[in-house]
C-alpha positions as CSV (number, residue, x, y, z in Angstrom):
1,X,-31.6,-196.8,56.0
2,X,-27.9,-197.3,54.8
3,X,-26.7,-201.3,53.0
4,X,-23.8,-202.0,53.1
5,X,-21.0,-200.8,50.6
6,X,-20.9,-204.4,50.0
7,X,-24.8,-204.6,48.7
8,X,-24.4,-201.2,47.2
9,X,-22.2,-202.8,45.0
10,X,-24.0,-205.7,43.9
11,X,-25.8,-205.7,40.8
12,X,-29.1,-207.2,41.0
13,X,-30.0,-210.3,38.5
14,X,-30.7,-208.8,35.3
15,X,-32.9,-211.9,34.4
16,X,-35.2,-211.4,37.2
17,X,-35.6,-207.8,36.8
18,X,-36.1,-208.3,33.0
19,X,-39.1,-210.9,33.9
20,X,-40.8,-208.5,37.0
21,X,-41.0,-205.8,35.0
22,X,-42.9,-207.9,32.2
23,X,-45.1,-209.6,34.7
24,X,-46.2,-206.1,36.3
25,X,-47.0,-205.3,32.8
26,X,-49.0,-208.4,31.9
27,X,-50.5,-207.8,35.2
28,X,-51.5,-204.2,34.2
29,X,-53.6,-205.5,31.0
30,X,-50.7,-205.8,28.5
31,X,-49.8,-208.0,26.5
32,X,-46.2,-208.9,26.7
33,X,-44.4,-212.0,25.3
34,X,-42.0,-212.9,27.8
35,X,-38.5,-214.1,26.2
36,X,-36.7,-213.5,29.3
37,X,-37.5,-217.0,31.8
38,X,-34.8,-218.7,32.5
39,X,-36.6,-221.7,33.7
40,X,-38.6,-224.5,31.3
41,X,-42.1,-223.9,30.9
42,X,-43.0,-227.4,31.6
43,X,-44.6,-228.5,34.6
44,X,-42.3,-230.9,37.1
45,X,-42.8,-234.5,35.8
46,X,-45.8,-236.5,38.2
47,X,-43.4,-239.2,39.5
48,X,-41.1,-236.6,41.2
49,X,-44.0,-235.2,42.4
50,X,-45.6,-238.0,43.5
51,X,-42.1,-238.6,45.6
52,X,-42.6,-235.5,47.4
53,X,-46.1,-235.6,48.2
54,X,-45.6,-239.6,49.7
55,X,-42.5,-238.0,51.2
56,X,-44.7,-235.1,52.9
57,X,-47.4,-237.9,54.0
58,X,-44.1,-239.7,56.0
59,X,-43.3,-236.7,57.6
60,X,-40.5,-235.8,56.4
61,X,-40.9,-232.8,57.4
62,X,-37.4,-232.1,59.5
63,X,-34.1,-231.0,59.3
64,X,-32.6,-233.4,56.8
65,X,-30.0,-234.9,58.0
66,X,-27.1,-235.2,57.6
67,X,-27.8,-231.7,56.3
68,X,-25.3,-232.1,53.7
69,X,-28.4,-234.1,51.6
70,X,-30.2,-237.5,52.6
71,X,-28.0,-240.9,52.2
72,X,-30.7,-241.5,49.7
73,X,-29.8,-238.5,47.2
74,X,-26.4,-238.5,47.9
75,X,-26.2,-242.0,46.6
76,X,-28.9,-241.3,43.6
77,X,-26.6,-238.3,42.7
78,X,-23.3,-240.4,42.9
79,X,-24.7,-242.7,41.1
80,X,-26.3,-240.2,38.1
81,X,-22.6,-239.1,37.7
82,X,-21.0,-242.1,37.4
83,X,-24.1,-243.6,34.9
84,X,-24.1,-240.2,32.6
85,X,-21.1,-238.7,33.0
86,X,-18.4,-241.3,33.5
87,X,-17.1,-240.1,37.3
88,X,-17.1,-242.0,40.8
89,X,-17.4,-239.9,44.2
90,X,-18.3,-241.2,47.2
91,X,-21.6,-240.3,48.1
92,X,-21.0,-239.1,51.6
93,X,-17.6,-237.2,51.2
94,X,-17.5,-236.2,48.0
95,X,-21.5,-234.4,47.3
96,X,-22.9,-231.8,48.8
97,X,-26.3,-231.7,48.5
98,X,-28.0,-227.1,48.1
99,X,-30.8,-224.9,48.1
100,X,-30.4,-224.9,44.6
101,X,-27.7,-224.6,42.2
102,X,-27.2,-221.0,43.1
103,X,-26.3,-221.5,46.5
104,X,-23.6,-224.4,45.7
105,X,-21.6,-222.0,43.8
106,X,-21.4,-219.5,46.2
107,X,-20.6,-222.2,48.7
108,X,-17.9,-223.0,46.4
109,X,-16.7,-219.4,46.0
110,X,-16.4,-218.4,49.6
111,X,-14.7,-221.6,50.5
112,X,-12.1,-221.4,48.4
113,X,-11.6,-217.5,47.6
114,X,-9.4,-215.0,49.9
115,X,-9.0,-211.5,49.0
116,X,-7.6,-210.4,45.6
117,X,-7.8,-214.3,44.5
118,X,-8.6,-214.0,40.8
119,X,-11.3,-216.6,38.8
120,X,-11.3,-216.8,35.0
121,X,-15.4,-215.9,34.1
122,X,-15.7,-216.8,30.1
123,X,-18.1,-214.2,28.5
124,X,-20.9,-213.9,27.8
125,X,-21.6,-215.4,31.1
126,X,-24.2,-215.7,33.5
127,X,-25.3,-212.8,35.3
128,X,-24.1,-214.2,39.1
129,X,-20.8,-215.6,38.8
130,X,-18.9,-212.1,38.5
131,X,-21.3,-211.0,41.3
132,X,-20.8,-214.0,43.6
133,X,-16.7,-213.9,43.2
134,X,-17.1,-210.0,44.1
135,X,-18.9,-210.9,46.8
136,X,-16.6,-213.3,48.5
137,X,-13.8,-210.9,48.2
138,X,-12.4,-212.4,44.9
139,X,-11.5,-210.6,41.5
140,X,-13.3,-211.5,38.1
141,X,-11.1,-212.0,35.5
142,X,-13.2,-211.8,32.1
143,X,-12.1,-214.0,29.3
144,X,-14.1,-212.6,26.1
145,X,-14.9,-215.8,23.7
146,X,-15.8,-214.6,20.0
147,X,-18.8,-214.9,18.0
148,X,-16.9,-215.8,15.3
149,X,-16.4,-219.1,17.3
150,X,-19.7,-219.8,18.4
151,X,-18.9,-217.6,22.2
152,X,-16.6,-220.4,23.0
153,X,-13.3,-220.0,24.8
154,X,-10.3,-221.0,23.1
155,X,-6.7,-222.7,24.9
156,X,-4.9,-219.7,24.1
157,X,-7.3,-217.4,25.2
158,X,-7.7,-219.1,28.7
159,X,-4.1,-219.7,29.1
160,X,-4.0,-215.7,28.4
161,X,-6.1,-215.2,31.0
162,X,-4.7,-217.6,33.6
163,X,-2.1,-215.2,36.3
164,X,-0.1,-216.3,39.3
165,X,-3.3,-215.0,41.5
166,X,-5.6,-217.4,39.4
167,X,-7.5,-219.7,42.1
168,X,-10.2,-220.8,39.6
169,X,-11.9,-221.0,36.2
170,X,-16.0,-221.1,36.1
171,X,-16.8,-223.4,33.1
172,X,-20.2,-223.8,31.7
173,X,-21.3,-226.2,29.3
174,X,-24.0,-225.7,27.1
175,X,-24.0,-221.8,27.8
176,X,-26.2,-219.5,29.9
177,X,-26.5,-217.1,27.9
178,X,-25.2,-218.0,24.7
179,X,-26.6,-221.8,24.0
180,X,-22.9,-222.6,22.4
181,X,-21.7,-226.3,23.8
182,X,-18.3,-227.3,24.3
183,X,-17.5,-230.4,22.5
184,X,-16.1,-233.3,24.0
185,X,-12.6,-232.3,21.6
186,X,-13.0,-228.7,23.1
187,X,-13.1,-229.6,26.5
188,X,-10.3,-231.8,26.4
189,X,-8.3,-229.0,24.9
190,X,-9.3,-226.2,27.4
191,X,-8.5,-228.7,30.5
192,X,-4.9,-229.6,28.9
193,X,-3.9,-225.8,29.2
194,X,-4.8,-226.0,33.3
195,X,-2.8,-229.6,33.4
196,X,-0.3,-229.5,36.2
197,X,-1.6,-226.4,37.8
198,X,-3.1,-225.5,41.0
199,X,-6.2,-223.8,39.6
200,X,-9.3,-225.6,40.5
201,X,-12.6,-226.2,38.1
202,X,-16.3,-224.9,38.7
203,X,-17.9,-226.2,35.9
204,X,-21.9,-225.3,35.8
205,X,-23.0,-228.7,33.9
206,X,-26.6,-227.8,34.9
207,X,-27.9,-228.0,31.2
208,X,-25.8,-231.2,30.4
209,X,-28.8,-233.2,29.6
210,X,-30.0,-230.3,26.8
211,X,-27.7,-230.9,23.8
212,X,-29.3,-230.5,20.3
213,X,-28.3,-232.2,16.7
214,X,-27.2,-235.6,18.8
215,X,-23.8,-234.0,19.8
216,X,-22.0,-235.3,22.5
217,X,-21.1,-234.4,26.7
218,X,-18.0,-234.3,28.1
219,X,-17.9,-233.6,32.2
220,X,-14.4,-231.6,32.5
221,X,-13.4,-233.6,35.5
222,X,-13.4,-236.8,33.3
223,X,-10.2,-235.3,31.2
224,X,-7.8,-236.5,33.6
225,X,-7.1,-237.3,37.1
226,X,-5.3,-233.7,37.4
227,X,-8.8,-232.5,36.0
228,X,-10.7,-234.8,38.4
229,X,-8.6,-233.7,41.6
230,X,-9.1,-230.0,40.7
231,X,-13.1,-230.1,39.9
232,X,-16.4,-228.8,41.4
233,X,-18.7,-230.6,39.3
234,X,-22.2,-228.7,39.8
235,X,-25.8,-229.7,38.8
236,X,-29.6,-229.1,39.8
237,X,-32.9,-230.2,39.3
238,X,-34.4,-227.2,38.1
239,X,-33.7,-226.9,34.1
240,X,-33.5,-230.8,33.7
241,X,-36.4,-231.9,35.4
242,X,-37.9,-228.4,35.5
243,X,-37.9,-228.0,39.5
244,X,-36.8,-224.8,39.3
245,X,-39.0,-223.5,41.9
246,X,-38.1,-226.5,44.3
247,X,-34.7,-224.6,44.9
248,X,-32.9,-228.3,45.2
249,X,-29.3,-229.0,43.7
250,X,-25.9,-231.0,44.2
251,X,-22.3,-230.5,43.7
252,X,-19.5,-233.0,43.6
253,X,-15.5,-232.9,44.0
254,X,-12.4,-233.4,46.3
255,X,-13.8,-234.2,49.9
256,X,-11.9,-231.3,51.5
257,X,-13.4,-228.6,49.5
258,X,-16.8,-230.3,50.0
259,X,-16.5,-230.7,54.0
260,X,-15.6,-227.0,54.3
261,X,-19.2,-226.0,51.6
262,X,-20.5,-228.5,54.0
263,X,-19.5,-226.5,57.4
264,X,-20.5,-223.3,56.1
265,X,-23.6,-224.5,54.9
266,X,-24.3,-225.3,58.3
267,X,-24.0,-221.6,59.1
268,X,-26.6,-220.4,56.6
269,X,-29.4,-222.5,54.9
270,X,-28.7,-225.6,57.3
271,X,-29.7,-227.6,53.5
272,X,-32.3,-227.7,51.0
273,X,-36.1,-228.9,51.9
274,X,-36.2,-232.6,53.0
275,X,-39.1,-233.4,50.6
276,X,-37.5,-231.6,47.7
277,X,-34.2,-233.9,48.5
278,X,-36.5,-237.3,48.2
279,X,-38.4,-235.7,45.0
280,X,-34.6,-235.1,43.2
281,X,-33.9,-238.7,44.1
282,X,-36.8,-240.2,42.7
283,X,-35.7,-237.7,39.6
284,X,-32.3,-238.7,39.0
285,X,-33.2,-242.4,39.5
286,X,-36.7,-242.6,37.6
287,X,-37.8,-242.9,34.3
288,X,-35.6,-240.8,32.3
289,X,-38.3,-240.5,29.0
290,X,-39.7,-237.2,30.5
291,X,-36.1,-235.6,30.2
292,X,-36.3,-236.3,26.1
293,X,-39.2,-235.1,25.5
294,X,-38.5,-232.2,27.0
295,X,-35.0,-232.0,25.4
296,X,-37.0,-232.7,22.3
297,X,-39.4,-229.8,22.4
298,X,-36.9,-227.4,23.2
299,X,-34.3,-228.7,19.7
300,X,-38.0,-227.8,17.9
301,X,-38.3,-224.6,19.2
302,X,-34.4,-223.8,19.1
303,X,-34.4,-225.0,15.4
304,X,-37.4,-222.8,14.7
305,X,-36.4,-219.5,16.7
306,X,-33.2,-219.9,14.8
307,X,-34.7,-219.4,11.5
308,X,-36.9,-216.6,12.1
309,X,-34.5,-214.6,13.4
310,X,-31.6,-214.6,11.0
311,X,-34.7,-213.9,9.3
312,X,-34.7,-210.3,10.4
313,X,-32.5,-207.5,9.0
314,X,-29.8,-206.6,11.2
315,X,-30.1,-209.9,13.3
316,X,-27.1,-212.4,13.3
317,X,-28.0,-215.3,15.6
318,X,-25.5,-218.6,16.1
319,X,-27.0,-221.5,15.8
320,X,-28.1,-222.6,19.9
321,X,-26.6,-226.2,20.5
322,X,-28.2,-226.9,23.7
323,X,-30.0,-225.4,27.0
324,X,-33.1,-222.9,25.8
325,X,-30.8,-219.9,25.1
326,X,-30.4,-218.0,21.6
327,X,-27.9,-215.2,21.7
328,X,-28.8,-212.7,18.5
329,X,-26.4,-209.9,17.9
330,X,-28.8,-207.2,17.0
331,X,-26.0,-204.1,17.0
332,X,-26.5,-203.7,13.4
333,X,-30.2,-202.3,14.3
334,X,-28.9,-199.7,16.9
335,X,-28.8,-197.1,14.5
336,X,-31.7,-197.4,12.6
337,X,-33.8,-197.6,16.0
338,X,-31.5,-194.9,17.9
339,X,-30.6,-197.0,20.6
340,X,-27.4,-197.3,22.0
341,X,-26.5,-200.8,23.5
342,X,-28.8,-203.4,24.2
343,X,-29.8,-202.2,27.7
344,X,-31.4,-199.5,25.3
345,X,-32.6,-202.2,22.7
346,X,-34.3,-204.2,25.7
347,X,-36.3,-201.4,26.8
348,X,-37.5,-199.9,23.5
349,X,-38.4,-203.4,22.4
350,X,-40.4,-203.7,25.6
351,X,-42.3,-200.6,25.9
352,X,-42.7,-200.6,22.0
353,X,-43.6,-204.4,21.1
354,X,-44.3,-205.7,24.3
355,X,-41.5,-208.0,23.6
356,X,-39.9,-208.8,26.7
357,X,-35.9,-210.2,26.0
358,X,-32.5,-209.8,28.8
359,X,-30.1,-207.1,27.5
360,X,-26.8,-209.1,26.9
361,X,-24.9,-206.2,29.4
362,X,-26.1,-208.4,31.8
363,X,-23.9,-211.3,30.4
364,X,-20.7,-209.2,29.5
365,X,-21.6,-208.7,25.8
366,X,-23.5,-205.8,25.1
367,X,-24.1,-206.1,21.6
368,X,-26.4,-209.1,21.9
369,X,-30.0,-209.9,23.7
370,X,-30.7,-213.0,25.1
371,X,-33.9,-215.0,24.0
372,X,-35.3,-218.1,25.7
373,X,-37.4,-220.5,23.8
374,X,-38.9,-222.0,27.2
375,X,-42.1,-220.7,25.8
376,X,-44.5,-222.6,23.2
377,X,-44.2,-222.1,19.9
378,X,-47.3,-219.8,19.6
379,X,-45.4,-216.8,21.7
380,X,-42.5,-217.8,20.1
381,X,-43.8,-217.0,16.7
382,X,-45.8,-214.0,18.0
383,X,-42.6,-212.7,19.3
384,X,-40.9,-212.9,16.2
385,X,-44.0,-211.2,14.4
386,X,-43.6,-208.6,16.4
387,X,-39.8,-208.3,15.6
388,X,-40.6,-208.0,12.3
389,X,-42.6,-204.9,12.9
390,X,-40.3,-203.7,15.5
391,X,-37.3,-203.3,13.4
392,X,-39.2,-202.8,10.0
């Protein structure tokens, strides 16, 4: 049966095909540490839970509505933002509540994207904004950030990038995949360069509550009211508050751009769950302890990872500064193992070690392999032993 050439040309999400594979193995009898998840390994705190289920027992069970979000989570959102991150929206123009934080980019995307518009995509980045500007008919413009500084994009390196058929810059702080984090300083300087220009913001703050070694968080839209007029400021519950499976998540910014998300949202999902909207209020506007210790557990295990893998010849891995990413580059083994690229890497490390790790291809740097340390410290070190071995 023929797809489209559309579909044909899609990749498919490099992180989920990395962690099917590894499951069909574990569920063939092997036994494979997984490295791959992109989601925390914790379970969803009880209160938010508890907000669903008495949510559930209400019968709440309908179309939300308005289906742009629940006055309730639009307000708990607005007010989240203003609380952490310094920025005022009206709750009922200016959010946009999604089926996770997936879908409020590409709501984002196809609003504002005609054919041939470009959008700046820092690399390494993660695996579905190129694929979600291709498929709303824009034009991926790669801006390559160096290891040498951490994978972080410089001002001149953006205003390189930036072309009279820029439309929009994706901007993600801390980094899927990398785990680098934009200081407040950094951010600043990046959002000077786009001053006085018509290129709007998406910046992908879904890990902003995950920063290691006490630094500090800097929302893009609070540089300036230029900054603030031009920004999609986009979050979720799912790495925070580890709801990833709950497929629940909010974006905020001018009230034009959010009506038209809002109308075509109306065309496809209609909105998230209703009982997943009342469990991300009760989230955002609960006891905020579980959100540290999570935090906490992940700056141990991102401290520890760290260690043992510069440990390893041919290994160079930055230090991660926030999410639950680390981002080795592990070229200097290609030769040695006779692998070229880490697509190669990836699949000699999985069928050899049982290790299971995302090629960084998938990101837009192919000399690296993504690791996440949403796992406990036992598969964590029994990945590493295995490393060890591997490239031995």
């Amino acid at each position: 049966m023929k797809v489209s050439q559309r579909v044909q040309n899609l990749e498919e999400s490099a992180t989920i095909a990395v962690g099917n594979k590894a499951a069909k193995m574990r569920a063939a009898g092997a036994d494979v540490v997984i490295m791959g998840a992109g989601e925390p390994d914790f379970d969803t705190p009880a209160h938010i839970k508890a907000a669903a289920l008495k949510a559930l027992e209400a019968g709440e069970t309908k179309y939300a509505k308005p289906a742009s979000g629940i006055p309730a989570l639009k307000q708990a959102v607005a007010r989240k933002l203003q609380r952490e991150n310094g920025l005022t929206y009206d709750p009922a123009s200016q959010t946009l509540v999604t089926v996770g934080g997936k879908e409020a980019l590409w709501l984002a995307f196809a609003t504002v994207l005609d054919p041939g518009d470009e959008v700046i995509i820092p690399a390494p980045y993660w695996v579905s904004y190129p694929e979600q500007v291709k498929l709303c008919g824009g034009v991926p413009v790669i801006a390559n950030a160096s290891t040498q500084n951490d994978f972080k994009l410089t001002p001149a390196q953006l205003a390189a990038a930036v072309t009279p058929r820029t439309r929009a810059l994706v901007f993600n702080s801390p980094s899927n995949p990398t785990g680098s984090a934009y200081s407040p300083a950094e951010t600043d300087a990046l959002a000077a360069v786009l001053e006085g220009r018509d290129i709007l913001v998406f910046s992908d703050e879904i890990y902003d509550r995950l920063l290691f070694g006490g630094r500090a968080y800097k929302s893009w839209a609070a540089h300036s009211p230029h900054a603030y007029a031009h920004t999609l400021t986009f979050n979720a519950g799912s790495k925070t508050y580890a709801m990833t499976g709950w497929r629940i998540g909010y974006v905020a910014g001018p009230a034009e751009l959010i009506a038209g998300m809002g109308k075509l949202q109306s065309q496809t999902t209609s909105g998230a769950a209703t009982f997943t909207m009342h469990a991300l209020a009760a989230a955002l506007d609960g006891d905020q302890q579980c959100v540290e210790d999570m935090r906490a557990e992940f700056e141990r295990r991102a401290r520890h990872l760290h260690a043992r893998l510069n440990d390893l010849p041919g290994v160079d891995c930055p230090e991660p500064m926030g999410a639950f990413y680390a981002f080795p580059d592990v070229s200097a083994t290609f030769g040695k193992l006779g692998v070229q690229g880490s697509m190669a890497f990836a699949s000699k490390l999985l069928d050899e070690a049982l290790v299971a790790v995302v090629p960084g291809e998938a990101f837009g740097a192919d000399n690296c392999v993504r690791f996440s340390f949403a796992t406990s410290m036992a598969q964590i070190d029994k990945c590493c032993d295995r490393l060890e071995k591997f490239l031995a």
